[in-house]
PDB file of N, CA, C and O in Angstrom:
ATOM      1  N   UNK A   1      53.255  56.092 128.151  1.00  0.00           N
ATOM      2  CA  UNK A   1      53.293  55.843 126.719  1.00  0.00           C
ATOM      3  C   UNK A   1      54.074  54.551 126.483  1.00  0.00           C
ATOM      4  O   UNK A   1      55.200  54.353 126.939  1.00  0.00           O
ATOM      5  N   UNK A   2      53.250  53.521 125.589  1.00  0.00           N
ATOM      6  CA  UNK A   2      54.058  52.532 125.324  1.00  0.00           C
ATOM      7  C   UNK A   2      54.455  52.073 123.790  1.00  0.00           C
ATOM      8  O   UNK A   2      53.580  51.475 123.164  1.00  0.00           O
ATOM      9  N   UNK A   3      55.628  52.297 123.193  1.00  0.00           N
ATOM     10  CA  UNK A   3      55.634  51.541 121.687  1.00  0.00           C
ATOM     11  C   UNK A   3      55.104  50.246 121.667  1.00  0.00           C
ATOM     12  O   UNK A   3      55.124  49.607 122.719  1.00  0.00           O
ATOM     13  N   UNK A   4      54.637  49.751 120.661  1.00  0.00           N
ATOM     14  CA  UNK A   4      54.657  48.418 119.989  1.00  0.00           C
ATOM     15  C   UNK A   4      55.451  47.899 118.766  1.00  0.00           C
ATOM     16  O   UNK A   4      55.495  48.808 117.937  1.00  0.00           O
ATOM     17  N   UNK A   5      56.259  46.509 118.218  1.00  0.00           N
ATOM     18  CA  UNK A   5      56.827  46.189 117.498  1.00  0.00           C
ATOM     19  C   UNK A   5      56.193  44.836 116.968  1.00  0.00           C
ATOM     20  O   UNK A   5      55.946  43.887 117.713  1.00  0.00           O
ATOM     21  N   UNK A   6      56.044  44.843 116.113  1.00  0.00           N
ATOM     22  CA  UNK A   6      55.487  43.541 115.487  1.00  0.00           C
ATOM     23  C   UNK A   6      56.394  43.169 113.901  1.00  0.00           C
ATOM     24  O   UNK A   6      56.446  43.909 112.919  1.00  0.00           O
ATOM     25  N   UNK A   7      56.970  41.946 114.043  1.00  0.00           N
ATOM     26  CA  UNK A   7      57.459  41.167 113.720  1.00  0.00           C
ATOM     27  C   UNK A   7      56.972  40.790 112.400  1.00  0.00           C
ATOM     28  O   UNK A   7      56.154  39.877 112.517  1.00  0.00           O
ATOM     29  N   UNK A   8      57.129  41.083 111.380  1.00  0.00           N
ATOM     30  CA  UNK A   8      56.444  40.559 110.169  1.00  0.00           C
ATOM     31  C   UNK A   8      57.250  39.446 109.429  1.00  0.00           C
ATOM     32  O   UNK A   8      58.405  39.493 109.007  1.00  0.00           O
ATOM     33  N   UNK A   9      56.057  38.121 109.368  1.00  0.00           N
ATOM     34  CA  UNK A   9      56.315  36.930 109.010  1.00  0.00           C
ATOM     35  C   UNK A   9      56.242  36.975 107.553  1.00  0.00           C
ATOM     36  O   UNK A   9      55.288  37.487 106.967  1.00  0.00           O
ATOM     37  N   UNK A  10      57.298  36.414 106.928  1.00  0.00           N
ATOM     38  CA  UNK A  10      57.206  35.824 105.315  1.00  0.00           C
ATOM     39  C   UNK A  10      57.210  34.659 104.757  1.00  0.00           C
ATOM     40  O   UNK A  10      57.589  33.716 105.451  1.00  0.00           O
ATOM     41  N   UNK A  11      56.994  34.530 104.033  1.00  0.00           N
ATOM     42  CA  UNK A  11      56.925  32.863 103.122  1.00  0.00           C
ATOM     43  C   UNK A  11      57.278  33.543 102.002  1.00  0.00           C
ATOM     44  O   UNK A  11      56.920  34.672 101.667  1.00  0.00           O
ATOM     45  N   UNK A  12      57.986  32.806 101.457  1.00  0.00           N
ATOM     46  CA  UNK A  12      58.698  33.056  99.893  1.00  0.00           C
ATOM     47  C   UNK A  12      58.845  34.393  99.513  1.00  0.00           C
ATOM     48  O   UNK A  12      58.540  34.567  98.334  1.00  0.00           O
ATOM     49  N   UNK A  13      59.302  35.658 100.263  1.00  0.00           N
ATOM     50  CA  UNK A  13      59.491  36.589 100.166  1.00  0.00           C
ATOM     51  C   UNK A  13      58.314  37.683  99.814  1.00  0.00           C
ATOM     52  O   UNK A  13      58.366  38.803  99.306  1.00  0.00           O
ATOM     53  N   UNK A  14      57.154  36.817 100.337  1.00  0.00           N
ATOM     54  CA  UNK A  14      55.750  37.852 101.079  1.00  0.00           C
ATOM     55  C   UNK A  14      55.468  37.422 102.209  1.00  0.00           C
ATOM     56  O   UNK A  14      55.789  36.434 102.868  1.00  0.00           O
ATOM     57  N   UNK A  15      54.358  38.917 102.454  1.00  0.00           N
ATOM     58  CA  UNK A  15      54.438  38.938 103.971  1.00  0.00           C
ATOM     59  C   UNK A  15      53.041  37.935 104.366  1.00  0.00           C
ATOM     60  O   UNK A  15      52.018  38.005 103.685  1.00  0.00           O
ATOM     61  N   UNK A  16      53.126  37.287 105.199  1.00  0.00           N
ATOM     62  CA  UNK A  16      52.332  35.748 105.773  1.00  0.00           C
ATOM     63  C   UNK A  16      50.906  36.878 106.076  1.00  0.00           C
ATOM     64  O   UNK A  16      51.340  37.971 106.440  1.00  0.00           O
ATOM     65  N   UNK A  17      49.676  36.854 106.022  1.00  0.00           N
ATOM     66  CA  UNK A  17      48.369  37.290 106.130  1.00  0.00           C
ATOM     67  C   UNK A  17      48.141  37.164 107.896  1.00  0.00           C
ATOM     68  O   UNK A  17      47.042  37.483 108.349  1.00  0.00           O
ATOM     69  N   UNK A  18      48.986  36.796 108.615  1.00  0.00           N
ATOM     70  CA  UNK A  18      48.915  36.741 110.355  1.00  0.00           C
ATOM     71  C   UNK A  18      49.730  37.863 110.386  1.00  0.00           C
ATOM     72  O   UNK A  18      49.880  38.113 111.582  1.00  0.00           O
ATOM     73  N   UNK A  19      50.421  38.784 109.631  1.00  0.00           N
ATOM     74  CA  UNK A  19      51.065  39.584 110.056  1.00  0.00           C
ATOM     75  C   UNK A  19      50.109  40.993 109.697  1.00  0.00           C
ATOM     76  O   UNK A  19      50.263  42.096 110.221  1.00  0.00           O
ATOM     77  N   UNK A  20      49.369  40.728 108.945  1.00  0.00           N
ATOM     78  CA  UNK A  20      48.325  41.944 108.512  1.00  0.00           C
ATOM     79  C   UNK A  20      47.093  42.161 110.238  1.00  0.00           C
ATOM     80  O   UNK A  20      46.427  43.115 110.639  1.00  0.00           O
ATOM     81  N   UNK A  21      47.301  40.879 110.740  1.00  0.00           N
ATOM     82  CA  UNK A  21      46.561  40.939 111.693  1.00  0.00           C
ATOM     83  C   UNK A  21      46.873  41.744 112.908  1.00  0.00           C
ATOM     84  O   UNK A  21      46.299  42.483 113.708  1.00  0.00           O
ATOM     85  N   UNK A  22      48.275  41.160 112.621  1.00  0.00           N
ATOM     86  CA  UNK A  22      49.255  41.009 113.921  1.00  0.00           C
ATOM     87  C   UNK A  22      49.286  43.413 113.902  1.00  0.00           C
ATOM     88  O   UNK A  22      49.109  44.092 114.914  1.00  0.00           O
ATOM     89  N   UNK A  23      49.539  43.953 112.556  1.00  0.00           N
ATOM     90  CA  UNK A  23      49.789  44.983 112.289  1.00  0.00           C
ATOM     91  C   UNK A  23      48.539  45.829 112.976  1.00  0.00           C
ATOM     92  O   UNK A  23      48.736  46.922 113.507  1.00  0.00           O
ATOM     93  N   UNK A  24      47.025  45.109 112.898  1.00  0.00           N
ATOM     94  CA  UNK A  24      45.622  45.504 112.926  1.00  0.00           C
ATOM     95  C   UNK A  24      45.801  45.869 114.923  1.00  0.00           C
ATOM     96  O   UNK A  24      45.619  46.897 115.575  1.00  0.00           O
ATOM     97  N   UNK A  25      46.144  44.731 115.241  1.00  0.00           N
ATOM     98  CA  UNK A  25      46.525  44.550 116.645  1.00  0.00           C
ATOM     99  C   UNK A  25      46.968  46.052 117.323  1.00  0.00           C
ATOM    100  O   UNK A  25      46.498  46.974 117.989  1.00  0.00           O
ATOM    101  N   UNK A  26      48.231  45.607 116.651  1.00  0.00           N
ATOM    102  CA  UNK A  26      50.154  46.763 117.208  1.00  0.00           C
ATOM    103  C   UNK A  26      49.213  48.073 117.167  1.00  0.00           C
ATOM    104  O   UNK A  26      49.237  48.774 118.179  1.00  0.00           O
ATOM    105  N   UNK A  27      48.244  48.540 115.912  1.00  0.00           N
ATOM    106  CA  UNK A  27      47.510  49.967 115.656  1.00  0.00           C
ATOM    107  C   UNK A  27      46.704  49.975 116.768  1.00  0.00           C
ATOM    108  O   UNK A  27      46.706  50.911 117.567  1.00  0.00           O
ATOM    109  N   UNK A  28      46.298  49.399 116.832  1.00  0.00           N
ATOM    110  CA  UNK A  28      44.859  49.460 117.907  1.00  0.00           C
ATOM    111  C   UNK A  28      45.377  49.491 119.595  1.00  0.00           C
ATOM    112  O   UNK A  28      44.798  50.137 120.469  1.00  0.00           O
ATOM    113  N   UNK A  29      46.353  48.806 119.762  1.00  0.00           N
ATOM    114  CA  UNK A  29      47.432  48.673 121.358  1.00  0.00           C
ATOM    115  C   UNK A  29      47.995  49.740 121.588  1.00  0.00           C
ATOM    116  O   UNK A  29      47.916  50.301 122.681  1.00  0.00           O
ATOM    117  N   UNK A  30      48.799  50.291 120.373  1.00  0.00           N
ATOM    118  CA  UNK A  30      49.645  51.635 120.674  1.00  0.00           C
ATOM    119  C   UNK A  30      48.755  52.687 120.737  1.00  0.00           C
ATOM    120  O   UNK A  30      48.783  53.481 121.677  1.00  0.00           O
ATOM    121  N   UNK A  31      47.487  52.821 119.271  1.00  0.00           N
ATOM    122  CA  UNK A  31      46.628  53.948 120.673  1.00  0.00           C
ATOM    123  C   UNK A  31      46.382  54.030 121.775  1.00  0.00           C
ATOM    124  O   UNK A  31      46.648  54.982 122.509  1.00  0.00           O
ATOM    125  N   UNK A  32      45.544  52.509 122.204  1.00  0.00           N
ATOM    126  CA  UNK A  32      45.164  53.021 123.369  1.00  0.00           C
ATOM    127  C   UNK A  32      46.064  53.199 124.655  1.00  0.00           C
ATOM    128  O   UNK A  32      45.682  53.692 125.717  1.00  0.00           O
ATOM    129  N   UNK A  33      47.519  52.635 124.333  1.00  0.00           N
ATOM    130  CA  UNK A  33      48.838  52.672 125.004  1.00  0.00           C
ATOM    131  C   UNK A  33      49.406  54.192 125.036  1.00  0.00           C
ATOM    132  O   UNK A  33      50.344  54.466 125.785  1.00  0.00           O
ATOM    133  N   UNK A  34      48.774  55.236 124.146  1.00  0.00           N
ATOM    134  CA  UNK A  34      49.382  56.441 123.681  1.00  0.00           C
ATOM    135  C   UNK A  34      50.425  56.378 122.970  1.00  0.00           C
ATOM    136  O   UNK A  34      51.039  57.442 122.892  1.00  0.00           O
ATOM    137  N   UNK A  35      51.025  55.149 122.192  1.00  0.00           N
ATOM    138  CA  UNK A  35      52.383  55.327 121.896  1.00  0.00           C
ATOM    139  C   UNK A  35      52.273  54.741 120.370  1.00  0.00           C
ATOM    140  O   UNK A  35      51.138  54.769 119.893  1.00  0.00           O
ATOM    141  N   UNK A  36      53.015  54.368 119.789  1.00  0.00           N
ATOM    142  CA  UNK A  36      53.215  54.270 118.084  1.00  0.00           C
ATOM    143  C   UNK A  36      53.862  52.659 118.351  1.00  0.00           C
ATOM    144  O   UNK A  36      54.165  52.067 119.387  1.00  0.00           O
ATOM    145  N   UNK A  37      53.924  52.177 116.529  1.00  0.00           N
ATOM    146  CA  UNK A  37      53.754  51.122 116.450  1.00  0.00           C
ATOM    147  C   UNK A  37      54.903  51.121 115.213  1.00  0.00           C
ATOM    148  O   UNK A  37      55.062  52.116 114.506  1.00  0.00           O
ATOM    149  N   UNK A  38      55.573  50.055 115.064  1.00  0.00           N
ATOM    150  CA  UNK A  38      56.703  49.901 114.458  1.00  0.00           C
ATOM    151  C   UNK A  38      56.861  48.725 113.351  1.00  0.00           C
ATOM    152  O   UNK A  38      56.584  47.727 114.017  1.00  0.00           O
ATOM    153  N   UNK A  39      57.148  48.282 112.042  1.00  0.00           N
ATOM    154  CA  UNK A  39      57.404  46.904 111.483  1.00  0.00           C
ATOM    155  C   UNK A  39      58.673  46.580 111.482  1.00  0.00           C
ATOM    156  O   UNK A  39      59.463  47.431 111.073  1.00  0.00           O
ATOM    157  N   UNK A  40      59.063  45.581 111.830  1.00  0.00           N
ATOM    158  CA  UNK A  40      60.321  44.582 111.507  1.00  0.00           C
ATOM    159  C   UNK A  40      59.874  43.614 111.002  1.00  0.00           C
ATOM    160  O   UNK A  40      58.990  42.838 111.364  1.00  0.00           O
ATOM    161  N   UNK A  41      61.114  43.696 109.289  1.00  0.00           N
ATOM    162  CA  UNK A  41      60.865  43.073 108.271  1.00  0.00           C
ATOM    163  C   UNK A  41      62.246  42.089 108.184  1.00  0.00           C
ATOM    164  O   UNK A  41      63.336  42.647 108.059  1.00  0.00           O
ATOM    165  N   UNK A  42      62.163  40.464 108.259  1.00  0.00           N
ATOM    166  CA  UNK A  42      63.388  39.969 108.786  1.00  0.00           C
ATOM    167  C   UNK A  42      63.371  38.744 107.673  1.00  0.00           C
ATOM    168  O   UNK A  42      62.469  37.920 107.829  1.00  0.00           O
ATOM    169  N   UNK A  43      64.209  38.559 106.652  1.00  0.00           N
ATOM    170  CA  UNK A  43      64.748  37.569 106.203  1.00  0.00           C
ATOM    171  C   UNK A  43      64.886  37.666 104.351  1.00  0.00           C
ATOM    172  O   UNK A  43      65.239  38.775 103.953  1.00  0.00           O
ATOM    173  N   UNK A  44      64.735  37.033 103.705  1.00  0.00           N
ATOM    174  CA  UNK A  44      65.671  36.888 102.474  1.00  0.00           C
ATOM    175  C   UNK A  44      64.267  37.684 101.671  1.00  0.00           C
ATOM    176  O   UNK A  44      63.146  37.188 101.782  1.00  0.00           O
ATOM    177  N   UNK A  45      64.513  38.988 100.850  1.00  0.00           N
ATOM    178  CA  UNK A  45      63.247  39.526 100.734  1.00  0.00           C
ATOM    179  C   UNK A  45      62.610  40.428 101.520  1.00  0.00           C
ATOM    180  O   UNK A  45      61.459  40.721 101.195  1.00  0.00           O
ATOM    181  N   UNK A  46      63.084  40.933 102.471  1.00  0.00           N
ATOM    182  CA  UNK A  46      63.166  41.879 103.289  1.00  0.00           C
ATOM    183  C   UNK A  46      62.449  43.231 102.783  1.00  0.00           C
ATOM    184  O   UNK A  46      61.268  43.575 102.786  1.00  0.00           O
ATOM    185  N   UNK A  47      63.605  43.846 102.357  1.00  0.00           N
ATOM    186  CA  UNK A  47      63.237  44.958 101.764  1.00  0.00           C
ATOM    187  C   UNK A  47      61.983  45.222 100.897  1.00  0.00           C
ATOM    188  O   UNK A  47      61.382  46.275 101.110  1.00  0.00           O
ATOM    189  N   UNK A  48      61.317  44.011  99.520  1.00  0.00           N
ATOM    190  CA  UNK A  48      60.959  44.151  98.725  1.00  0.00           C
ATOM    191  C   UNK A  48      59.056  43.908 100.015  1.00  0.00           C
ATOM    192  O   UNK A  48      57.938  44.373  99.793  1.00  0.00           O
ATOM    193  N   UNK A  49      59.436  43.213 100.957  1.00  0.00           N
ATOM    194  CA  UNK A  49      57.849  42.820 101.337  1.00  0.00           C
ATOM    195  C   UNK A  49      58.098  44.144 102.439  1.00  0.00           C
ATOM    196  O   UNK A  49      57.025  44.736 102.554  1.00  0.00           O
ATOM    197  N   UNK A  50      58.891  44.614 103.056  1.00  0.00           N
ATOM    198  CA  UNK A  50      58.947  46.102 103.655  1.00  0.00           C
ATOM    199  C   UNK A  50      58.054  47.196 102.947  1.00  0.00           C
ATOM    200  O   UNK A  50      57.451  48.059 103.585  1.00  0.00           O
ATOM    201  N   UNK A  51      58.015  47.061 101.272  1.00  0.00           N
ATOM    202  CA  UNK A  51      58.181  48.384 100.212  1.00  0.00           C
ATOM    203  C   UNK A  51      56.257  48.245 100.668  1.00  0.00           C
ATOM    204  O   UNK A  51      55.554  49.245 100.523  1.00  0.00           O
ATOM    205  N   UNK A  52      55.657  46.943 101.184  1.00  0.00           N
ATOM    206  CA  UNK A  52      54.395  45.995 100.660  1.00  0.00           C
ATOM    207  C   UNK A  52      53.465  47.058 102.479  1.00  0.00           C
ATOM    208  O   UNK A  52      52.375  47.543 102.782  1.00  0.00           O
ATOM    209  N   UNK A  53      54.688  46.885 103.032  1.00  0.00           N
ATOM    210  CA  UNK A  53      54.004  47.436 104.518  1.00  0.00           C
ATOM    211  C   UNK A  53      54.279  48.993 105.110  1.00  0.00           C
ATOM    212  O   UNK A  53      54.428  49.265 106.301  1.00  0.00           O
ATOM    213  N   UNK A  54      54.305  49.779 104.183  1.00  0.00           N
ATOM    214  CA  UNK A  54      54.562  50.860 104.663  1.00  0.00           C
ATOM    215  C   UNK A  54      53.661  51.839 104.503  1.00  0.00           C
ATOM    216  O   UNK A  54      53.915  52.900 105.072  1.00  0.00           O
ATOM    217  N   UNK A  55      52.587  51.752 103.821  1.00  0.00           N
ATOM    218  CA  UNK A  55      50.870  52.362 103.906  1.00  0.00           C
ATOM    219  C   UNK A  55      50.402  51.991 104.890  1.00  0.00           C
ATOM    220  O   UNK A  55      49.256  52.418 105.030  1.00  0.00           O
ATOM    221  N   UNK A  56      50.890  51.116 106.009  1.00  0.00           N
ATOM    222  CA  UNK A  56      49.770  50.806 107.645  1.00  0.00           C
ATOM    223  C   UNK A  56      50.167  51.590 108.659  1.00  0.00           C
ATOM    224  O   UNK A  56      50.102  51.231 109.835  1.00  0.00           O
ATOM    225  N   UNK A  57      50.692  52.931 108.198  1.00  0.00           N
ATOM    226  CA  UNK A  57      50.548  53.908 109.476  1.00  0.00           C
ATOM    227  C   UNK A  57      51.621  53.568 110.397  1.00  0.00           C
ATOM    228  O   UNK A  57      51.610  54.235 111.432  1.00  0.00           O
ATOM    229  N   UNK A  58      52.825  52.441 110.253  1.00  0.00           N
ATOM    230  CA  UNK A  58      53.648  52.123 111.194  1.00  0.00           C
ATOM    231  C   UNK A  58      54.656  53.565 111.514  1.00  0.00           C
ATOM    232  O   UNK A  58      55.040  54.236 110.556  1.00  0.00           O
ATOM    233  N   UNK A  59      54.966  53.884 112.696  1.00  0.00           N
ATOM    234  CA  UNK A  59      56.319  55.314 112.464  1.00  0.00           C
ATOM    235  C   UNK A  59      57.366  54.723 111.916  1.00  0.00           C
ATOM    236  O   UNK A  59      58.135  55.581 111.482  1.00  0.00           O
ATOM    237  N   UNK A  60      57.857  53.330 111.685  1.00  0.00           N
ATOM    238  CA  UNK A  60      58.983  53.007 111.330  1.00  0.00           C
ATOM    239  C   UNK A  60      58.629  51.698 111.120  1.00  0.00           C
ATOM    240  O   UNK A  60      57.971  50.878 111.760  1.00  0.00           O
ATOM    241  N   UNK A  61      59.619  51.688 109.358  1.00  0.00           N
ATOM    242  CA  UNK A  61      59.250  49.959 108.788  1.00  0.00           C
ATOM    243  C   UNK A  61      60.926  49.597 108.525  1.00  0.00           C
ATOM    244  O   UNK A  61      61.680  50.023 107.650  1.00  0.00           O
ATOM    245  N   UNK A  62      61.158  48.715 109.559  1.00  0.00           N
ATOM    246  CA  UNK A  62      62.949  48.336 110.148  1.00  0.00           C
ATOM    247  C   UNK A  62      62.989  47.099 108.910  1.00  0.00           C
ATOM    248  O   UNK A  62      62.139  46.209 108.896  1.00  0.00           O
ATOM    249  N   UNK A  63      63.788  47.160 108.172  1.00  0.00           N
ATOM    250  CA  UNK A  63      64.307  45.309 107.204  1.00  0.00           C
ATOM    251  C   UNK A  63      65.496  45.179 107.739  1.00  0.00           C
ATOM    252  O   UNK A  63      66.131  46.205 107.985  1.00  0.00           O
ATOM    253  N   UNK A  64      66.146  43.679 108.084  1.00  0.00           N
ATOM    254  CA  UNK A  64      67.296  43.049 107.886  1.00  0.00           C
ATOM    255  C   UNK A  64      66.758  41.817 107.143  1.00  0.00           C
ATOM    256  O   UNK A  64      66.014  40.890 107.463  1.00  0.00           O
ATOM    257  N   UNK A  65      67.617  42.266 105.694  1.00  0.00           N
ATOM    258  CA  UNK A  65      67.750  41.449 105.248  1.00  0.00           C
ATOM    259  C   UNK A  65      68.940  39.989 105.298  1.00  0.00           C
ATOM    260  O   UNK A  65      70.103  40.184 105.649  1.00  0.00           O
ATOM    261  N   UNK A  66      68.460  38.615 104.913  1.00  0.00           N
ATOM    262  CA  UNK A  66      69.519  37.869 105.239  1.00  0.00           C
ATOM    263  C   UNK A  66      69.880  37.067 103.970  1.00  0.00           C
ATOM    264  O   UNK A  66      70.832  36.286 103.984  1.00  0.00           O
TER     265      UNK A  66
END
């Protein structure tokens, strides 16, 4: 079993459209890995583009905000 973590990119406190991909990816790897898939939400705006990614099935949507 392997987790996946994917990194979610922002611009002006939304989340960048490579990270919707990047999310499409992490879902599709951790099945066939058997294991689950995770978001980290990192920079000024954090929380509010976190609230934006938490309907994609991730087990856990991580923010540090800065």
């Amino acid at each position: 079993m392997a987790d996946v973590l994917v990194v979610a990119e922002l611009a002006e406190g939304k989340v960048r459209k490579a990270t919707h991909s990047s999310i499409t990816f992490a879902r599709n790897a951790a099945k066939a890995l058997g294991g689950s898939f995770s978001i980290l939400v990192i920079g000024a705006g954090a929380k509010a583009a976190a609230a934006d990614l938490t309907g994609f099935g991730a087990a856990k949507v991580l923010t540090a905000e800065i």
